[in-house]
MISEKOL-647701 format. One record per residue (C-alpha): residue number from 1; chain; y negated, x negated, z; residue in one letter. Coordinates in nm, 4 decimals, decimal comma. Example, Ala and Ser with C-alpha at 12.3 -4.5 7.8 and 13.67 -1.06 7.14 Angstrom:
BEGIN
[pt 1; "A"; [0,4500; -1,2300; 0,7800]; "a"]
[pt 2; "A"; [0,1060; -1,3670; 0,7140]; "s"]
This chain:
BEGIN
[pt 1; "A"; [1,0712; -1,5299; -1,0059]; "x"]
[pt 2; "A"; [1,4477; -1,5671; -1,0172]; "x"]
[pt 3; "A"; [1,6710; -1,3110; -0,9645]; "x"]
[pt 4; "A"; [2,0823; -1,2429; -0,8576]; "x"]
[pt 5; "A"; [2,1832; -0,9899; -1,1164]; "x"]
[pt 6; "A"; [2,3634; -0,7852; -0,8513]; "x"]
[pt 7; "A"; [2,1767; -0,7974; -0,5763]; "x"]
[pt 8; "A"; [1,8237; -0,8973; -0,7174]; "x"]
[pt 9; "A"; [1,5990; -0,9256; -0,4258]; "x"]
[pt 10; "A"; [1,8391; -1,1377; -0,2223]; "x"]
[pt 11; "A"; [1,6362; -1,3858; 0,0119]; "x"]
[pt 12; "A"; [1,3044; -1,2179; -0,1184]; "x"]
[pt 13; "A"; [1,0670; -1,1073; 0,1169]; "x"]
[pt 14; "A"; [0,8498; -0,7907; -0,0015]; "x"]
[pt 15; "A"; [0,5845; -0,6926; 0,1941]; "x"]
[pt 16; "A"; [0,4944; -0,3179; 0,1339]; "x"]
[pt 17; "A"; [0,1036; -0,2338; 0,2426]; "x"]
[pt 18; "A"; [0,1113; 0,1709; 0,2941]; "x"]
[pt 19; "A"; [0,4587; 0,1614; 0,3553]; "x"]
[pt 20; "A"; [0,5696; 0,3742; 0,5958]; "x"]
[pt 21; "A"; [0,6058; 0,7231; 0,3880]; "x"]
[pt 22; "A"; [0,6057; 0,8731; 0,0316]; "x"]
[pt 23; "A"; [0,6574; 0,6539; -0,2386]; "x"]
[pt 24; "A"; [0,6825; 0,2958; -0,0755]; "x"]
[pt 25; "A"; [0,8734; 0,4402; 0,1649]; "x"]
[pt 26; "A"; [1,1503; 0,4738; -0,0630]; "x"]
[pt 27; "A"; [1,0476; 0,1704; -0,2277]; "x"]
[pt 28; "A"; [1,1163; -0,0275; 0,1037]; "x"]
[pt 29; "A"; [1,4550; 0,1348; 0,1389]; "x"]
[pt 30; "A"; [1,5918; 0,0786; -0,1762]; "x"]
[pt 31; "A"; [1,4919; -0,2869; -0,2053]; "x"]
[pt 32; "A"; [1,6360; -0,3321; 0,1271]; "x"]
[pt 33; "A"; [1,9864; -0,1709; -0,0764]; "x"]
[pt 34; "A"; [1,9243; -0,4751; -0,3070]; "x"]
[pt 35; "A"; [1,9334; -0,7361; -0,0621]; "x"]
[pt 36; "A"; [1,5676; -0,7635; -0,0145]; "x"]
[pt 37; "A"; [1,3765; -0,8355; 0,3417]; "x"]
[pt 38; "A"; [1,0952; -0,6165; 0,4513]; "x"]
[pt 39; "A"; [0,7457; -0,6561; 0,5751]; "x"]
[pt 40; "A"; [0,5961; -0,2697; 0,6303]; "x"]
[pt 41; "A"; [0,2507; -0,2614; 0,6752]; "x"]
[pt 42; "A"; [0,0390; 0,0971; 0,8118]; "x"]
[pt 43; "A"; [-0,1808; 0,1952; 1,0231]; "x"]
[pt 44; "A"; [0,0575; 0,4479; 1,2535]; "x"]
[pt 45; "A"; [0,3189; 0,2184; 1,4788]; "x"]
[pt 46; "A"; [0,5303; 0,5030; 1,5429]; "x"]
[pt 47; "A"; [0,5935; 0,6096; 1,1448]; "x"]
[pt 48; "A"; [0,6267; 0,2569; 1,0734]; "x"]
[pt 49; "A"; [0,9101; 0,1958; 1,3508]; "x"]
[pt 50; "A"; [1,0917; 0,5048; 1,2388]; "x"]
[pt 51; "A"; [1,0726; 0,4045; 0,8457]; "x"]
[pt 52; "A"; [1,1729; 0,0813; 0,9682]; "x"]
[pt 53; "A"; [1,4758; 0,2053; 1,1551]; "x"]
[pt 54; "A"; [1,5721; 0,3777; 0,7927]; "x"]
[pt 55; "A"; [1,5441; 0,0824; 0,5856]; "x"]
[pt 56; "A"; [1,7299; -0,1365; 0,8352]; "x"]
[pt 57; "A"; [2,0416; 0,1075; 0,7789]; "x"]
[pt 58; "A"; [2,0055; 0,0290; 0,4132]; "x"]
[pt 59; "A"; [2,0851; -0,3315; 0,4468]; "x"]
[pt 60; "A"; [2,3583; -0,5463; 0,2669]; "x"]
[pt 61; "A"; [2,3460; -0,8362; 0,4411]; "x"]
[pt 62; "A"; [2,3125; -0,9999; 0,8007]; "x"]
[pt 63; "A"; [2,0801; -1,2503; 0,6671]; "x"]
[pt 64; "A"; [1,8099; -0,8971; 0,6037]; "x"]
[pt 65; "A"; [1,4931; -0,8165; 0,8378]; "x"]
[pt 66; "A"; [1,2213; -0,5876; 0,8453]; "x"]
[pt 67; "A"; [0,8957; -0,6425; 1,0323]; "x"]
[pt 68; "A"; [0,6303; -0,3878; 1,1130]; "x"]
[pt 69; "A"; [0,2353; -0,4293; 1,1013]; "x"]
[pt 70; "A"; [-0,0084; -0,1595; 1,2466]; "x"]
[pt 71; "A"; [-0,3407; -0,1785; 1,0530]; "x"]
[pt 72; "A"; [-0,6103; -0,0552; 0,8396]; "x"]
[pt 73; "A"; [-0,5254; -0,2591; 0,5605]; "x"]
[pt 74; "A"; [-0,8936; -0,2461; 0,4330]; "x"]
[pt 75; "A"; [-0,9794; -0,4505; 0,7938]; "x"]
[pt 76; "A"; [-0,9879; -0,7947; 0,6684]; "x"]
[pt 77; "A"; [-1,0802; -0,9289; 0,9875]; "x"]
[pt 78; "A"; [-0,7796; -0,6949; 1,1791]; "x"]
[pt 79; "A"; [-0,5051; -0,7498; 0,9364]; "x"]
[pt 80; "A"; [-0,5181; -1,1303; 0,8335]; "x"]
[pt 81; "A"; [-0,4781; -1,2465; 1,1708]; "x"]
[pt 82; "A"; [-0,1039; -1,0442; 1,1173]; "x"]
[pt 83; "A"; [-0,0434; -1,1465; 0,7950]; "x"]
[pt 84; "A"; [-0,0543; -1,5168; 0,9179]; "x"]
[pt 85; "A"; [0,1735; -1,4357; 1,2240]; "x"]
[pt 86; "A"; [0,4188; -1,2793; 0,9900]; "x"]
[pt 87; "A"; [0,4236; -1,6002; 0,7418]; "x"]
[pt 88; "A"; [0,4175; -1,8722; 1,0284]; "x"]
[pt 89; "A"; [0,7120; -1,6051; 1,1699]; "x"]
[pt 90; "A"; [0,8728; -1,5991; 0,8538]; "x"]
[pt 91; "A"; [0,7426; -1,7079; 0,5067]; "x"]
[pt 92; "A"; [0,5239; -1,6019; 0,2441]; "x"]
[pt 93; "A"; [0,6345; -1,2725; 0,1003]; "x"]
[pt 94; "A"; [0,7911; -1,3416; -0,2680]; "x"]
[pt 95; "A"; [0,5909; -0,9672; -0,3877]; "x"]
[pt 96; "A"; [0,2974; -0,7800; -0,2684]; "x"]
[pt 97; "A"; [0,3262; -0,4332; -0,3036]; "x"]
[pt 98; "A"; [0,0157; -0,2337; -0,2390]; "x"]
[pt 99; "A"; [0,0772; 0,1728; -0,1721]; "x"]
[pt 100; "A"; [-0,1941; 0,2330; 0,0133]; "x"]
[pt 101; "A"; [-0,3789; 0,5680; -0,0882]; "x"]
[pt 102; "A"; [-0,4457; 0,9199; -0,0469]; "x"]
[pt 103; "A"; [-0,6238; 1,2009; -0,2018]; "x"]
[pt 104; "A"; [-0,8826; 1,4739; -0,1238]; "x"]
[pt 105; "A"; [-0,9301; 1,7177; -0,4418]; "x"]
[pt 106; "A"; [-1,2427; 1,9672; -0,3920]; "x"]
[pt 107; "A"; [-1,4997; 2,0889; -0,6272]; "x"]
[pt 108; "A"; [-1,7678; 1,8544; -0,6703]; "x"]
[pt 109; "A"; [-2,0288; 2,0405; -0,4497]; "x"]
[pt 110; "A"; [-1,8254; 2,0168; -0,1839]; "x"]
[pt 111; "A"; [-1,8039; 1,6622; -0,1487]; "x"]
[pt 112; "A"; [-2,0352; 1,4453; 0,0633]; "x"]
[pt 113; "A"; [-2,1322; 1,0934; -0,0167]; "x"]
[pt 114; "A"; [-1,8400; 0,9800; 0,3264]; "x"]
[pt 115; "A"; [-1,5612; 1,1256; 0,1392]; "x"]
[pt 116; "A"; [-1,6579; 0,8925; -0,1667]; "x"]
[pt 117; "A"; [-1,6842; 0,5745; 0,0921]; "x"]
[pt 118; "A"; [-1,3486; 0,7150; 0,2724]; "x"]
[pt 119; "A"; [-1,1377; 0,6922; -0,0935]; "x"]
[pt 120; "A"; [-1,2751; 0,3979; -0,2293]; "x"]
[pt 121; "A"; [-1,2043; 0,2449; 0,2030]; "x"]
[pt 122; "A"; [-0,8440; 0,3455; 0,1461]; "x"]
[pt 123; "A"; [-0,7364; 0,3475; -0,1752]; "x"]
[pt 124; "A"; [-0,9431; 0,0376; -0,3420]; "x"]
[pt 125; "A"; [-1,0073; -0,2284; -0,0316]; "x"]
[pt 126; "A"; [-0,7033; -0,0899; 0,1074]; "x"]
[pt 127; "A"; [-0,4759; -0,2392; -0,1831]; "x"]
[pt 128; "A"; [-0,7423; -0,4901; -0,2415]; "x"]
[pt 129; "A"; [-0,7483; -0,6677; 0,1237]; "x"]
[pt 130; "A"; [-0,3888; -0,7665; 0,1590]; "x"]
[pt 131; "A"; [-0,4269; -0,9514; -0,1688]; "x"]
[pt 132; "A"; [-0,7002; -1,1365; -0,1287]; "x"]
[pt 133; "A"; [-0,5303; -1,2601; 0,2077]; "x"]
[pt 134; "A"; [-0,1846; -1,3139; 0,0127]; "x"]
[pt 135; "A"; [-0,3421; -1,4511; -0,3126]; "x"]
[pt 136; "A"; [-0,3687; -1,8661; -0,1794]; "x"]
[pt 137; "A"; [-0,0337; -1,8472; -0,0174]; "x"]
[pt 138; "A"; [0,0935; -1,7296; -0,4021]; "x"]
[pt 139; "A"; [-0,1558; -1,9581; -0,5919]; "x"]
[pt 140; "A"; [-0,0556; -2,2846; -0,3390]; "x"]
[pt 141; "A"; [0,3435; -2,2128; -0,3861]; "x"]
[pt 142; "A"; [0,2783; -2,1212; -0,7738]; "x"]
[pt 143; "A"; [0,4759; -1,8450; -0,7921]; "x"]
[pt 144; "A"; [0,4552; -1,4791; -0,6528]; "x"]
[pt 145; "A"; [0,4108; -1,0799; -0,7696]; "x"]
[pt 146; "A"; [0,1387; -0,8908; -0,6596]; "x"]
[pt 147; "A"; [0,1695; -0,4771; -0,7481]; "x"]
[pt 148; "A"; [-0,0683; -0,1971; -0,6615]; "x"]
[pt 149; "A"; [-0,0365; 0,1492; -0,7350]; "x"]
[pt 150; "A"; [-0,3093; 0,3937; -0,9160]; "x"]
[pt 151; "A"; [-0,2598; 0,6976; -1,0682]; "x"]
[pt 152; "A"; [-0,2241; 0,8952; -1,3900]; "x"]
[pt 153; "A"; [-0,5730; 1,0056; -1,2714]; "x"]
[pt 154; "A"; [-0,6938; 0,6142; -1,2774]; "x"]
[pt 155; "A"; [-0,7065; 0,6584; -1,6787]; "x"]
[pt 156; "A"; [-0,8006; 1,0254; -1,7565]; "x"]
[pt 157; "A"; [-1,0297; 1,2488; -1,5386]; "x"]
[pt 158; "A"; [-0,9456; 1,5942; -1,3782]; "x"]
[pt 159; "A"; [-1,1570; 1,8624; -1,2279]; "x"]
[pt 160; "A"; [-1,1229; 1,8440; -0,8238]; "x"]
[pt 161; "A"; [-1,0648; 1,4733; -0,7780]; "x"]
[pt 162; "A"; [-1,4095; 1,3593; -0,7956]; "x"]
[pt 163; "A"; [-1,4150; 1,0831; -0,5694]; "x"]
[pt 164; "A"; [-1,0051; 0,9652; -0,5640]; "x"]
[pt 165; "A"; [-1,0351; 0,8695; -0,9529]; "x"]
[pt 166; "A"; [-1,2922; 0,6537; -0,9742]; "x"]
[pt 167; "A"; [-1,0902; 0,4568; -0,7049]; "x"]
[pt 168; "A"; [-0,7829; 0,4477; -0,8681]; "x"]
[pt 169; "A"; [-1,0411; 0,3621; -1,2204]; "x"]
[pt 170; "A"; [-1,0931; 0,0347; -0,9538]; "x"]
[pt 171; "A"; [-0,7593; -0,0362; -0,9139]; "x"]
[pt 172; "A"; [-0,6539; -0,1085; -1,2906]; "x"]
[pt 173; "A"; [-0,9753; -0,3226; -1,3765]; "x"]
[pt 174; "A"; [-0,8702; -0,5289; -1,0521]; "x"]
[pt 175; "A"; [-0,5150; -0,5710; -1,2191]; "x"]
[pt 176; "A"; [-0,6099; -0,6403; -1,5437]; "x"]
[pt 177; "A"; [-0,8677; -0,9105; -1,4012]; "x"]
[pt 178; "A"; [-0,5981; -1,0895; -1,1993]; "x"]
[pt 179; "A"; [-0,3292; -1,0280; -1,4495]; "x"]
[pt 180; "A"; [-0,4857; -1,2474; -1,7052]; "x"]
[pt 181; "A"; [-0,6451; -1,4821; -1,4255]; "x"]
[pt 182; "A"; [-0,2895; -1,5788; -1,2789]; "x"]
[pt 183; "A"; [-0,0478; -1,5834; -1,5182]; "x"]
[pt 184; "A"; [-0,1168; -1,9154; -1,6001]; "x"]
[pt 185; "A"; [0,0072; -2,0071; -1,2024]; "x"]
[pt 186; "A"; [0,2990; -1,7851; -1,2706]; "x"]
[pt 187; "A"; [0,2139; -1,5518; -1,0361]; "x"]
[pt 188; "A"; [0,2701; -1,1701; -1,2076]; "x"]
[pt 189; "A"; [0,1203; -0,8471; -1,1309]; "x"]
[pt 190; "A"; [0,2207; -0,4978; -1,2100]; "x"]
[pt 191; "A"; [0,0522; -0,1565; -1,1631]; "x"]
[pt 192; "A"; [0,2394; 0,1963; -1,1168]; "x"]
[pt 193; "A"; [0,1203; 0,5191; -1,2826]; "x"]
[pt 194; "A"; [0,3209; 0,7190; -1,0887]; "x"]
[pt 195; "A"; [0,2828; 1,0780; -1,2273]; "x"]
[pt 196; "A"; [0,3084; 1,4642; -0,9222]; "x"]
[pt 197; "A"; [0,5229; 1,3297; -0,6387]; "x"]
[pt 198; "A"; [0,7059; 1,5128; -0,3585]; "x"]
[pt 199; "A"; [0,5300; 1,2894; -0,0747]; "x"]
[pt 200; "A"; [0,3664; 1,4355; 0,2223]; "x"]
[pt 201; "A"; [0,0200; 1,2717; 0,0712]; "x"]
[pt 202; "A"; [0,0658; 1,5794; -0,2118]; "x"]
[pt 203; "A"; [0,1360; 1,8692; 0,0498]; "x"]
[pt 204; "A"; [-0,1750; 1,7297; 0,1940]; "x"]
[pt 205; "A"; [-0,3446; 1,7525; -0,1371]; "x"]
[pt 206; "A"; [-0,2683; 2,0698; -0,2279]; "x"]
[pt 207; "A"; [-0,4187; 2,2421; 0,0955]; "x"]
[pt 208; "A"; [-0,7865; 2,1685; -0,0681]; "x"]
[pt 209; "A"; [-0,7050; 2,1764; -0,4464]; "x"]
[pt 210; "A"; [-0,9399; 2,4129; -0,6805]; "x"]
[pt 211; "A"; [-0,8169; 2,7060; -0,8148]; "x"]
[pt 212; "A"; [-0,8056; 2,5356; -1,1106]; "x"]
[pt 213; "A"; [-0,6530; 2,2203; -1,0654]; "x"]
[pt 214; "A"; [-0,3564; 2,3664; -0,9222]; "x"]
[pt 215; "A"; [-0,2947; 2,6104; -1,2590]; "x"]
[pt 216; "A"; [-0,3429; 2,2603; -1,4454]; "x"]
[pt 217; "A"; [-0,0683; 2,0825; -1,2807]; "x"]
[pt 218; "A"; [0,1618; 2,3768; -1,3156]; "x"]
[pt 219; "A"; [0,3321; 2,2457; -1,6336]; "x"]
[pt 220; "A"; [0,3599; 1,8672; -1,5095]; "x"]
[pt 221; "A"; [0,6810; 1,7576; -1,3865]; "x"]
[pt 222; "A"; [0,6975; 1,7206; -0,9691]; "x"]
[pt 223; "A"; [0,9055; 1,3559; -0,9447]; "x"]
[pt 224; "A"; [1,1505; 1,2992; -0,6447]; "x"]
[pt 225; "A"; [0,9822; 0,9359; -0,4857]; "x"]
[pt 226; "A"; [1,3595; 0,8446; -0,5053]; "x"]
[pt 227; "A"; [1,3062; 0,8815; -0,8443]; "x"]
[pt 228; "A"; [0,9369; 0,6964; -0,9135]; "x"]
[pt 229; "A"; [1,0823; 0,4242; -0,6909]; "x"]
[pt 230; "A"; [1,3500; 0,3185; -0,8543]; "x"]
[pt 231; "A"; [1,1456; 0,3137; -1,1882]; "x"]
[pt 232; "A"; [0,8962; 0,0919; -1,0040]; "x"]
[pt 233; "A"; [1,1634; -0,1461; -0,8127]; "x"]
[pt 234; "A"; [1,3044; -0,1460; -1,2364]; "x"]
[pt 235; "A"; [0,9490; -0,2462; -1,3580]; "x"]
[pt 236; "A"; [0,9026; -0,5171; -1,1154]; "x"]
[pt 237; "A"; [1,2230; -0,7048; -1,1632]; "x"]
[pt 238; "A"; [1,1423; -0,6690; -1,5542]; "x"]
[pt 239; "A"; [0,7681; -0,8028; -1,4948]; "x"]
[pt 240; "A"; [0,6126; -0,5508; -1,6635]; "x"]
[pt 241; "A"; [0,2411; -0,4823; -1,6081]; "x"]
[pt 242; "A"; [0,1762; -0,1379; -1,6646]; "x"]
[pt 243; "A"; [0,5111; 0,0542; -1,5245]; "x"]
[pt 244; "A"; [0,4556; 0,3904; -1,7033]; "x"]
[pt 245; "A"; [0,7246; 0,6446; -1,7464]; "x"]
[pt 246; "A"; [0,7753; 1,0390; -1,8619]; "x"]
[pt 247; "A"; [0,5658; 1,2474; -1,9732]; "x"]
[pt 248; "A"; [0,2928; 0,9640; -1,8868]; "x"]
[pt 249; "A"; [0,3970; 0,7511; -2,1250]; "x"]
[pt 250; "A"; [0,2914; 0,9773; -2,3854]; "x"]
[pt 251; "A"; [-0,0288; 1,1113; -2,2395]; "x"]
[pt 252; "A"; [-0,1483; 0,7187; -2,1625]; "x"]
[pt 253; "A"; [-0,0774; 0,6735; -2,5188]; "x"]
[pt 254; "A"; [-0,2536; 0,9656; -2,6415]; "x"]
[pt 255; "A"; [-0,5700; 0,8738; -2,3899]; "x"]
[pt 256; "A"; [-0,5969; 0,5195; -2,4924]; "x"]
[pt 257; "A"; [-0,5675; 0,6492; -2,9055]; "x"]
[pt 258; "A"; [-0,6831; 0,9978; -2,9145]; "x"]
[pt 259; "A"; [-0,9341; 1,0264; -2,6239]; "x"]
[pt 260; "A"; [-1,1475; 1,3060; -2,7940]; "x"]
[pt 261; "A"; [-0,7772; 1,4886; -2,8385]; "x"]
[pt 262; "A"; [-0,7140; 1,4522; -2,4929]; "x"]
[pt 263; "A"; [-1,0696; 1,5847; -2,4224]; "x"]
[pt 264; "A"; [-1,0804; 1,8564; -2,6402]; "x"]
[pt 265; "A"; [-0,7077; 1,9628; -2,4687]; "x"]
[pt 266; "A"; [-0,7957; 1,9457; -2,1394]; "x"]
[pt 267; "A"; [-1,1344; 2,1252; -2,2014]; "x"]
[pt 268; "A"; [-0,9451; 2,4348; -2,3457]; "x"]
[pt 269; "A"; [-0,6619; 2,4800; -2,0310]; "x"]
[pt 270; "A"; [-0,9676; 2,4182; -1,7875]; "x"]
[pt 271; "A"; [-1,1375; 2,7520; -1,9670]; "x"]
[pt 272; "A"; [-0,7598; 2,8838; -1,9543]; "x"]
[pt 273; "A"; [-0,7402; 2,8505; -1,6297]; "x"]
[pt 274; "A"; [-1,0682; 3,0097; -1,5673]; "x"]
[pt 275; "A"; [-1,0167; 3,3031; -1,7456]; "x"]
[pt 276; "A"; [-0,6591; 3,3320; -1,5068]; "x"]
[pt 277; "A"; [-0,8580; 3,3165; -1,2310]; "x"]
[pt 278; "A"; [-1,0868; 3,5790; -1,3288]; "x"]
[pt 279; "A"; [-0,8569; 3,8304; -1,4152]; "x"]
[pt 280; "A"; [-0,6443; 3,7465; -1,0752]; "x"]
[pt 281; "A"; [-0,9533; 3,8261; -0,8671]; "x"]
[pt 282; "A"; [-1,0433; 4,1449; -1,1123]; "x"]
């Protein structure tokens, strides 16, 4: 892909899958500030058309558009038949970016085998459906970026989030699969770590966190999506695969080097954390 220094998405088309808040939400608006056109794909019509309204007043250019889809995005059958509207509307998006996700921390006990099907629904087949249908449009024209987004959580476990790890676990083995499958077609892909966000997907989370979990994340950083997007919109244009930054950086580095470290750290602030909590409810 070829990029204008100064305004590098000019007459690009991104299509953003879970677009409509949090992260890709300010993904959408600042690639619209960079002259990009905008495809926002979610499930709730009325979100999407206000998101939409906010990205169109980001615009550079009269030549800009945004489009909105309303869809599950893991309903193959549901969201193709939109996807092909949009193309034979338009054209095939230049970059996939897939946002779709959400998390539901509990203790293990408390989770039933639905809320397992409901993450890997969302979070896996939700980022994988749009590129399976995007994939021979990219593979015919030769050219293309496809992006999802996992987690700090999709390399290193944490109590609480039992069944939203081993989805985002999915995500980078389906990245690293197509990664080394397309590159000969020069079509790139890219996955974003992104690390505690201010979104409303981690309000959400924090209503049914453990005890525990919660004292954990205490010390991490809480990232602006201002912020995470702009490193992400940066890690795209530079083609890199794994878009890692902060603190992550560091504790990726550590994981994929030092597991037993990493292990052996984590084990001793979970029995910190314990012994808070016991002397809290004393």
């Amino acid at each position: 892909m070829r990029y204008n220094s100064s305004l590098p998405f000019e007459n690009q088309v991104v299509m953003i899958v879970g677009g409509s808040k949090g992260i890709a939400k300010e993904t959408a608006k600042q690639i619209a500030e960079l002259g990009g056109s905008i495809c926002l794909v979610a499930r709730d019509k009325e979100t999407l058309l206000q998101t939409a309204e906010e990205v169109k007043s980001r615009f550079v250019s009269s030549r800009q558009f945004v489009e909105v889809i309303a869809a599950d995005a893991a309903d193959y059958d549901l969201i193709q038949p939109k996807i092909e509207d949009f193309i034979q509307q338009h054209s095939v998006p230049d970059v996939l970016i897939n946002a779709v996700g959400y998390a539901y921390p509990n203790y293990w006990e408390n989770f039933e085998l639905k809320d397992f099907i409901d993450n890997l629904h969302t979070n896996y087949y939700g980022q994988l459906v749009p590129t399976m249908i995007l994939l021979p449009y990219f593979r015919e024209r030769r050219s293309g970026h496809v992006s999802f987004i996992s987690s700090m959580l999709g390399f290193m476990g944490l109590i609480g989030y039992g069944t939203y790890t081993p989805s985002k676990f999915a995500l980078i083995g389906l990245a690293e699969t197509l990664r080394h499958e397309l590159k000969p077609e020069n079509i790139s892909v890219s996955i974003l770590f992104p690390p505690d966000t201010a979104t409303p997907g981690f309000k959400q989370e924090n209503k049914t966190k453990p005890p525990e979990t919660a004292i954990l994340s205490e010390t991490a950083k809480l990232y602006q999506p201002e912020v995470v997007a702009e490193k992400y919109i940066k890690g795209i244009l530079n083609n890199k695969f794994y878009i890692i930054f902060g603190t992550g950086r560091w504790i990726w580095l550590l994981f994929r080097l030092f597991p037993r470290l990493v292990h052996a750290i984590m084990d001793h602030d979970l029995t910190k954390a314990r012994k808070k909590i016991r002397q809290q409810s004393a």
